[in-house]
mmCIF file of the C-alpha atoms, coordinates in Angstrom:
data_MODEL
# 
_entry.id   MODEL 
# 
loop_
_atom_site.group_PDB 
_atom_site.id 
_atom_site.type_symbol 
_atom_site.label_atom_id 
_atom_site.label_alt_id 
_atom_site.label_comp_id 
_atom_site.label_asym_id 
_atom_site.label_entity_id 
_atom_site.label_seq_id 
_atom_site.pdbx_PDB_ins_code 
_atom_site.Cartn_x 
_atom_site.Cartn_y 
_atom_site.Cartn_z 
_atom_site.occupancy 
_atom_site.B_iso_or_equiv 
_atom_site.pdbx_formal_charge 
_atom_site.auth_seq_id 
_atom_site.auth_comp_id 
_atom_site.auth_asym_id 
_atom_site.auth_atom_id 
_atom_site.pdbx_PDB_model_num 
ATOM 1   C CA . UNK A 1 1   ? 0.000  0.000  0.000  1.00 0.00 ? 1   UNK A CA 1 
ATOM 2   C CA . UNK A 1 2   ? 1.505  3.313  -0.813 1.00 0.00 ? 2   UNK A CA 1 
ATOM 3   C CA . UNK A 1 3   ? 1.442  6.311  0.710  1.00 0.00 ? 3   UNK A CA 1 
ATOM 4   C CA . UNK A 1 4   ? -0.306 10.093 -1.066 1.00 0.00 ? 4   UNK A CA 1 
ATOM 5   C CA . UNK A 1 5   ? 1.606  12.716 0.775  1.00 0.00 ? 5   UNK A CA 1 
ATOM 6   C CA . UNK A 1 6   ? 0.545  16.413 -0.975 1.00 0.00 ? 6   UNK A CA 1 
ATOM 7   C CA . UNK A 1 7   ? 2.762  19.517 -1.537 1.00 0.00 ? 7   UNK A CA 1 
ATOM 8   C CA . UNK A 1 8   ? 2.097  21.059 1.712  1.00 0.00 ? 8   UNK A CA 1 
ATOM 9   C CA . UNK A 1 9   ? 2.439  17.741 3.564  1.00 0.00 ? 9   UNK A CA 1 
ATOM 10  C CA . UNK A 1 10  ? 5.727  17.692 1.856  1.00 0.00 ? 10  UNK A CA 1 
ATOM 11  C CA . UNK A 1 11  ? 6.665  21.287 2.598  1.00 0.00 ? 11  UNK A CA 1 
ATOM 12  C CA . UNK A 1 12  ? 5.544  20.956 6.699  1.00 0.00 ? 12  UNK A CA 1 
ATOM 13  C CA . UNK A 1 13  ? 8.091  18.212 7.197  1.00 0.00 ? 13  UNK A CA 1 
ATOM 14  C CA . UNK A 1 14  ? 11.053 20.026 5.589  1.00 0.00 ? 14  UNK A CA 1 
ATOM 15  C CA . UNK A 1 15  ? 10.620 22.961 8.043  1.00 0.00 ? 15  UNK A CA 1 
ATOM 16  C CA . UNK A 1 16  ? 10.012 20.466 10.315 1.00 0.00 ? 16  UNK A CA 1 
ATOM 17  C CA . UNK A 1 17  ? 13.322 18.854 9.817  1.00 0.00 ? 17  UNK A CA 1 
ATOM 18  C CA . UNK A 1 18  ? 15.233 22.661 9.172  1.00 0.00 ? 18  UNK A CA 1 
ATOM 19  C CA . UNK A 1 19  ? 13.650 23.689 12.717 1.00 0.00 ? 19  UNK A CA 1 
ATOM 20  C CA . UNK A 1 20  ? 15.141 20.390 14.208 1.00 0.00 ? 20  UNK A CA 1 
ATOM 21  C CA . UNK A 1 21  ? 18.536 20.471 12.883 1.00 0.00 ? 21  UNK A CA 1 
ATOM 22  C CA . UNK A 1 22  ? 19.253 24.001 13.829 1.00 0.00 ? 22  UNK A CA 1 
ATOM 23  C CA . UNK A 1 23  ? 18.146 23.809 17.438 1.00 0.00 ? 23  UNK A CA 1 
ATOM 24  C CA . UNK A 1 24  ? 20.908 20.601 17.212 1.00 0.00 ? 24  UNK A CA 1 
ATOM 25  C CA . UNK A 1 25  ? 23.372 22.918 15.341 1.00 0.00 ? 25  UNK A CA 1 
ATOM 26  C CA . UNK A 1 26  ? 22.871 25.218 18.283 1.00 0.00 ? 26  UNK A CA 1 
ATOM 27  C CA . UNK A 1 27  ? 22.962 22.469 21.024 1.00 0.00 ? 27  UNK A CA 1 
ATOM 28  C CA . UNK A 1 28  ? 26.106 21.033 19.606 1.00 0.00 ? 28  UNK A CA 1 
ATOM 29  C CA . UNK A 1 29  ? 27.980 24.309 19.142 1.00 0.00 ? 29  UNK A CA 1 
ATOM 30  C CA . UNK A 1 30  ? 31.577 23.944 19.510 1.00 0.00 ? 30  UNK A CA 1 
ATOM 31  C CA . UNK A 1 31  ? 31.770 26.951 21.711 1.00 0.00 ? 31  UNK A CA 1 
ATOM 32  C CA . UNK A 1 32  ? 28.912 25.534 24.463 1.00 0.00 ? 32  UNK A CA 1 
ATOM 33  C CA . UNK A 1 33  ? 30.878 22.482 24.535 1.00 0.00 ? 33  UNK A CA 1 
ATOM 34  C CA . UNK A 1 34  ? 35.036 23.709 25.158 1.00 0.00 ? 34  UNK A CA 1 
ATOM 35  C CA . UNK A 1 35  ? 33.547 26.791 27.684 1.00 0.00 ? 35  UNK A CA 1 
ATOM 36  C CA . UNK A 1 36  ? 31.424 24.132 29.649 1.00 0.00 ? 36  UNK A CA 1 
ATOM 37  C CA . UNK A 1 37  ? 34.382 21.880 29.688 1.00 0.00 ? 37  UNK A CA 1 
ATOM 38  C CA . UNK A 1 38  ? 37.002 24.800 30.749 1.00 0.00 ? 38  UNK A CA 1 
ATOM 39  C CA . UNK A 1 39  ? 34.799 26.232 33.405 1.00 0.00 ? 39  UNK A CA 1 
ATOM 40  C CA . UNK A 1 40  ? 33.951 22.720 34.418 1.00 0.00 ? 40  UNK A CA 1 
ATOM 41  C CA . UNK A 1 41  ? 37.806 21.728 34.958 1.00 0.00 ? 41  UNK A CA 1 
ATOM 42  C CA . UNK A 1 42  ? 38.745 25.655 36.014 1.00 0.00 ? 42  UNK A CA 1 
ATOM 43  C CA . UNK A 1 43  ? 36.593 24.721 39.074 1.00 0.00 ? 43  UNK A CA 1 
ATOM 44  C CA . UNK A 1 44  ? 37.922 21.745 39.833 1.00 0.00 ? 44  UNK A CA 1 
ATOM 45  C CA . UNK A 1 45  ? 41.655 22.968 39.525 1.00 0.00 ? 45  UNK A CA 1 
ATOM 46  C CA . UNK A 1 46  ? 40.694 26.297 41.366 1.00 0.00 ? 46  UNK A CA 1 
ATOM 47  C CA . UNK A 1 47  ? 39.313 23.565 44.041 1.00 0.00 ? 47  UNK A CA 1 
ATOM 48  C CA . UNK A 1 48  ? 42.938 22.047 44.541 1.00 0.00 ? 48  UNK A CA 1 
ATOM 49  C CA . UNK A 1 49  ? 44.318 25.548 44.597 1.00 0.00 ? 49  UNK A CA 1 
ATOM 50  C CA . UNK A 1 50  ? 42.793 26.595 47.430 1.00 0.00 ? 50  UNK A CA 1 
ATOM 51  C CA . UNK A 1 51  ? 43.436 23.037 49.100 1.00 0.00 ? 51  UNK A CA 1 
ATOM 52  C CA . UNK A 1 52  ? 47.170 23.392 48.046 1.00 0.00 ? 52  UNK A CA 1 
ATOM 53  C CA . UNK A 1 53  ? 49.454 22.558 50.637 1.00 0.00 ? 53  UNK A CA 1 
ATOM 54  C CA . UNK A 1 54  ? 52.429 24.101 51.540 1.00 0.00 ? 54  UNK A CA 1 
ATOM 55  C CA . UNK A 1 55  ? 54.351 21.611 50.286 1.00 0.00 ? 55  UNK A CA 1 
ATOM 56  C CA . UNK A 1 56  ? 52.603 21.542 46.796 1.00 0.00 ? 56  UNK A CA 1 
ATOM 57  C CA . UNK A 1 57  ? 52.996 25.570 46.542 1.00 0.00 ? 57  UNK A CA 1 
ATOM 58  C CA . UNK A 1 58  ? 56.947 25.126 47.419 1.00 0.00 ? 58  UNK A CA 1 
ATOM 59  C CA . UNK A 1 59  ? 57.390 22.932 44.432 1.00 0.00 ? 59  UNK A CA 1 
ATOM 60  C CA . UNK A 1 60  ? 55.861 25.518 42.473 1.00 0.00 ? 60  UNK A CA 1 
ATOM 61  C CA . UNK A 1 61  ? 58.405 27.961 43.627 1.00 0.00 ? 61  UNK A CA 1 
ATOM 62  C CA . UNK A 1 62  ? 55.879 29.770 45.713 1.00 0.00 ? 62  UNK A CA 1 
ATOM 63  C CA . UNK A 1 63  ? 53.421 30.257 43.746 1.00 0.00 ? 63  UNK A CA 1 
ATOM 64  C CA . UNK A 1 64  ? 49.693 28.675 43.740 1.00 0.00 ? 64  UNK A CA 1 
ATOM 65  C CA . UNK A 1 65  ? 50.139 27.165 40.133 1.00 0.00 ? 65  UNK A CA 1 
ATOM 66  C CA . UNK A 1 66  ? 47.024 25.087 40.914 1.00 0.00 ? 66  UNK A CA 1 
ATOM 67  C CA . UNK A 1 67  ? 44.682 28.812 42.190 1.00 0.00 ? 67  UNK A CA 1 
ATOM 68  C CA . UNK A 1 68  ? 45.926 30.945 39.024 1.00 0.00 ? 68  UNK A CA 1 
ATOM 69  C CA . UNK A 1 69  ? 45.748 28.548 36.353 1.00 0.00 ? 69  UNK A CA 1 
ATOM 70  C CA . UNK A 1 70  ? 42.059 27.503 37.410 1.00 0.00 ? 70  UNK A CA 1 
ATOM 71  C CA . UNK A 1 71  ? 40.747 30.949 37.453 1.00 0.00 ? 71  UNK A CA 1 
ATOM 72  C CA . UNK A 1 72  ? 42.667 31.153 34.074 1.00 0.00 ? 72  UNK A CA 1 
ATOM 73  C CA . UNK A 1 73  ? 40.684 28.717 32.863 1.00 0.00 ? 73  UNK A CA 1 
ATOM 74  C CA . UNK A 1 74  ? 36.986 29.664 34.294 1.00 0.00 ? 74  UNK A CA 1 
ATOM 75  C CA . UNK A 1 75  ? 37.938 33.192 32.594 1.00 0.00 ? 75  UNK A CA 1 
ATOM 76  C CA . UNK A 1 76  ? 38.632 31.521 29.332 1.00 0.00 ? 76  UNK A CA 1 
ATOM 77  C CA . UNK A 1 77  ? 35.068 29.680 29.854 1.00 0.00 ? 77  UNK A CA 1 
ATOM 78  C CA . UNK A 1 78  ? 33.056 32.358 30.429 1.00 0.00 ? 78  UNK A CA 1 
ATOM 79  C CA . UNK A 1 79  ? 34.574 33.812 27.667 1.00 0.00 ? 79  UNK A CA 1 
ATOM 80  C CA . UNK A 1 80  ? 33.571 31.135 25.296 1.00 0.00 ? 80  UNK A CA 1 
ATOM 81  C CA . UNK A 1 81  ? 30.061 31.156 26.858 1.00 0.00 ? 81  UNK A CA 1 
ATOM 82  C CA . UNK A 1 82  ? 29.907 35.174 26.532 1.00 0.00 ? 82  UNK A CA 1 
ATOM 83  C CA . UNK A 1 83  ? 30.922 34.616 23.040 1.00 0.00 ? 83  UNK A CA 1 
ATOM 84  C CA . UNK A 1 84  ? 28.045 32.072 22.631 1.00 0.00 ? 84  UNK A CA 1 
ATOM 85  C CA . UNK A 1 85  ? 25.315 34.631 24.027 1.00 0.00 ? 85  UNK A CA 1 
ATOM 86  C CA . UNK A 1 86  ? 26.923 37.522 22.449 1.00 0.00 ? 86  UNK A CA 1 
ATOM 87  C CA . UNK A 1 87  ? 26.715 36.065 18.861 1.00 0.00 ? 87  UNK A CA 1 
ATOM 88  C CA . UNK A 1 88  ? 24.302 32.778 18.550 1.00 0.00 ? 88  UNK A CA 1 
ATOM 89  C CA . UNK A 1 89  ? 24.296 30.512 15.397 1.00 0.00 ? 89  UNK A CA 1 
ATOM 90  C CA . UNK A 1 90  ? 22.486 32.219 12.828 1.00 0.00 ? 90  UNK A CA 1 
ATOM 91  C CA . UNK A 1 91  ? 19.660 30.162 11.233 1.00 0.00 ? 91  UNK A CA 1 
ATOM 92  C CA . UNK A 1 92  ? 20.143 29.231 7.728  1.00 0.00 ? 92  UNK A CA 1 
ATOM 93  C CA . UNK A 1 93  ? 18.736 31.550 5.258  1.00 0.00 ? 93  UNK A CA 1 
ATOM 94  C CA . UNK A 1 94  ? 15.081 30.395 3.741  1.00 0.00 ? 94  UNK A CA 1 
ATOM 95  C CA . UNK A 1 95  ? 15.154 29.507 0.357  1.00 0.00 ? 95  UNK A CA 1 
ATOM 96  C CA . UNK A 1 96  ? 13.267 32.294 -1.449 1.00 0.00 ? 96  UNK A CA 1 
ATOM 97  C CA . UNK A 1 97  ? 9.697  31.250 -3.292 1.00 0.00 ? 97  UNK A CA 1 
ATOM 98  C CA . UNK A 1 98  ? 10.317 29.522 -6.558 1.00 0.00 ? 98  UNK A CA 1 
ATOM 99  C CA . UNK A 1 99  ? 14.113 28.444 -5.740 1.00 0.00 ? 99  UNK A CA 1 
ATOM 100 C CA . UNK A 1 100 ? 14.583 24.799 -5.452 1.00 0.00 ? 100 UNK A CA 1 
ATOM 101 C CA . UNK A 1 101 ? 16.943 22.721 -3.098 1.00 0.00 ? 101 UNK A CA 1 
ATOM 102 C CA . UNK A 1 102 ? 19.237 20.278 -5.042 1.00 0.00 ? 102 UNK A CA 1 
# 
């Protein structure tokens, strides 16, 4: 038994399908992903610099290696995150009336 599907059936699931892949696009943007991972490890290393022992921060030749480098890295997250707010993933153009998609 086959299936009739009209024009505008047609038409309703390819916006359908546009609307889902961009909200993936935007869920899987490259910049969500490395600023949730830096600001996820920048707390955890900013963690063991503020646990850092005396001992650890001698080794480091008196510095808190451990303190700096994970607020380095939560900066460098929020950046990435700013970014993301600041300038989204644009939607892909709509074709205009009459132009086809090969």
């Amino acid at each position: 038994m086959s299936e009739h599907f009209s024009e505008r059936d047609l038409q309703q699931e390819v916006s359908d399908l546009e609307t889902r892949s961009t909200t993936a696009a935007r869920l899987f943007d490259i910049r969500r992903i490395i600023g949730g991972l830096f600001v996820l490890y920048g707390v955890i290393v900013t963690i063991a610099g503020f646990t850092a022992s005396d001992a650890d921060i001698d080794k480091a030749q008196g510095v808190n290696i451990n303190l700096w480098t994970g607020l380095g890295m939560l900066v460098l997250g929020l950046l990435f995150l700013l970014w993301l707010k600041l300038r989204p993933t644009a939607p892909p153009p709509e074709p205009l009336p009459g132009e086809r998609e090969e």
